[in-house]
C-alpha positions as a LaTeX table, in Angstrom:
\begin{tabular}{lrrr}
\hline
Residue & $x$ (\AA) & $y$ (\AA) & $z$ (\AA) \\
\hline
Unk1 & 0.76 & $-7.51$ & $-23.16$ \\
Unk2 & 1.87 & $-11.37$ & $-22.35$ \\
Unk3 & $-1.24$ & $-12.31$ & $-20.50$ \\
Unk4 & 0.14 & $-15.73$ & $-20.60$ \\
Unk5 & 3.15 & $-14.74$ & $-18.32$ \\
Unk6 & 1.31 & $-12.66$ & $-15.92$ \\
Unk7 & $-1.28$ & $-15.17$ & $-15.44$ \\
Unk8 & 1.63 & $-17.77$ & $-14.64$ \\
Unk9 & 3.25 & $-15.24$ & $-12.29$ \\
Unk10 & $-0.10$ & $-14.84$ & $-10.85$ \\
Unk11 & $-1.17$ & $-19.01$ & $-10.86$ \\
Unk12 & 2.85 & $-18.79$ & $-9.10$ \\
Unk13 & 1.95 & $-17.02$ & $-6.32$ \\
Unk14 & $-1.75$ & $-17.87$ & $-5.59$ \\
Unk15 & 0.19 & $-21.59$ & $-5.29$ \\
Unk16 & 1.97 & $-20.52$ & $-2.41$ \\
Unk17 & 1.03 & $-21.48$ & 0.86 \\
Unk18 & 1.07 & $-19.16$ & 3.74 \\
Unk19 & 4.77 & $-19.65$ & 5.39 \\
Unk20 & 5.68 & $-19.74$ & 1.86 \\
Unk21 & 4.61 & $-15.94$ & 0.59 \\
Unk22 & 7.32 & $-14.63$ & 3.12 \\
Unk23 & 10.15 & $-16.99$ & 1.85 \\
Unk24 & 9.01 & $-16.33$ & $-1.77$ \\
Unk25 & 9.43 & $-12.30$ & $-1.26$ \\
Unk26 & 12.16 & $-12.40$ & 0.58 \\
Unk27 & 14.09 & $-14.70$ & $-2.51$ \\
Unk28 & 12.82 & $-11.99$ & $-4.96$ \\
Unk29 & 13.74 & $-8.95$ & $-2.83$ \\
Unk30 & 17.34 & $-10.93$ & $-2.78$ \\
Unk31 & 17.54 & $-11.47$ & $-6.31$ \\
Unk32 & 16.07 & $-7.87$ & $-7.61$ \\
Unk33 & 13.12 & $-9.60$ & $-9.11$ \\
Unk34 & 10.33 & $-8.33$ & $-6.89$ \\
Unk35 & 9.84 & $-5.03$ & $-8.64$ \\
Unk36 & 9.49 & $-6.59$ & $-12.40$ \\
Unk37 & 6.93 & $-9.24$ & $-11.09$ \\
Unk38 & 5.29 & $-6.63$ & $-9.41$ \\
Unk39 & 5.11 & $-4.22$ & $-12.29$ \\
Unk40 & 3.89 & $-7.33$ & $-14.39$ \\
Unk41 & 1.52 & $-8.09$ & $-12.08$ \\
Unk42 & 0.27 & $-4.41$ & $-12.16$ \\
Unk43 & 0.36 & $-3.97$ & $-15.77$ \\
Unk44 & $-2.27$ & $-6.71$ & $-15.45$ \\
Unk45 & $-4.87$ & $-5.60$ & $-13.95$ \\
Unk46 & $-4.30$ & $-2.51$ & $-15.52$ \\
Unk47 & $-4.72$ & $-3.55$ & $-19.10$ \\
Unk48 & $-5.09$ & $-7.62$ & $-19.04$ \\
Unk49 & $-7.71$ & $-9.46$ & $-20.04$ \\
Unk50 & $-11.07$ & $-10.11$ & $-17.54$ \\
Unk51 & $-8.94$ & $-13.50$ & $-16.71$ \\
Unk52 & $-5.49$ & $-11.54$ & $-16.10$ \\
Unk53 & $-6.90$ & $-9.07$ & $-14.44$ \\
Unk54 & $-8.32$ & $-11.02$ & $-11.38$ \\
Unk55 & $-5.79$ & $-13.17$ & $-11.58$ \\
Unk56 & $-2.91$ & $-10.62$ & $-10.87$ \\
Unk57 & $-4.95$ & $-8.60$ & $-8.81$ \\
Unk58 & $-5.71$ & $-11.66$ & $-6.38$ \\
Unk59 & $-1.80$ & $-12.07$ & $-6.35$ \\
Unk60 & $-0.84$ & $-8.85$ & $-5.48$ \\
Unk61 & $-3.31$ & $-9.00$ & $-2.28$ \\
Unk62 & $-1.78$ & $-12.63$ & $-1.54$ \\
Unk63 & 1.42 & $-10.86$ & $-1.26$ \\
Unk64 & 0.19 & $-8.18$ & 1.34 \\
Unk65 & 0.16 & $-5.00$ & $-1.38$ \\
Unk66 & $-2.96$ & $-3.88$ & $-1.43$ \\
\hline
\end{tabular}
């Protein structure tokens, strides 16, 4: 598992301010990328490290999925 990538995902969209979170789904939704950062984000917290795991989880509740 590439906890490196999922924790930059995750650093990504922690980064984002609040009018930014729509705009930033919105450009992933367009270009069919929402769904593999999602499922990396998942995978995380599912089997990351301590660090990846919070990490990922605390993006996926930034973006309004959980």
């Amino acid at each position: 598992m590439p906890d490196q990538s999922i924790q930059a995902v995750a650093k990504h969209i922690l980064s984002l301010g609040d009018v930014e979170v729509a705009d930033f789904i919105r450009c992933e939704v367009s270009h069919k990328r929402l769904s593999s950062k999602l499922h990396l984000l998942n995978d995380g917290v599912r089997r990351g490290n301590s660090d990846s795991r919070e990490l990922a989880l605390q993006a996926i509740e930034r973006l309004g999925f959980v």
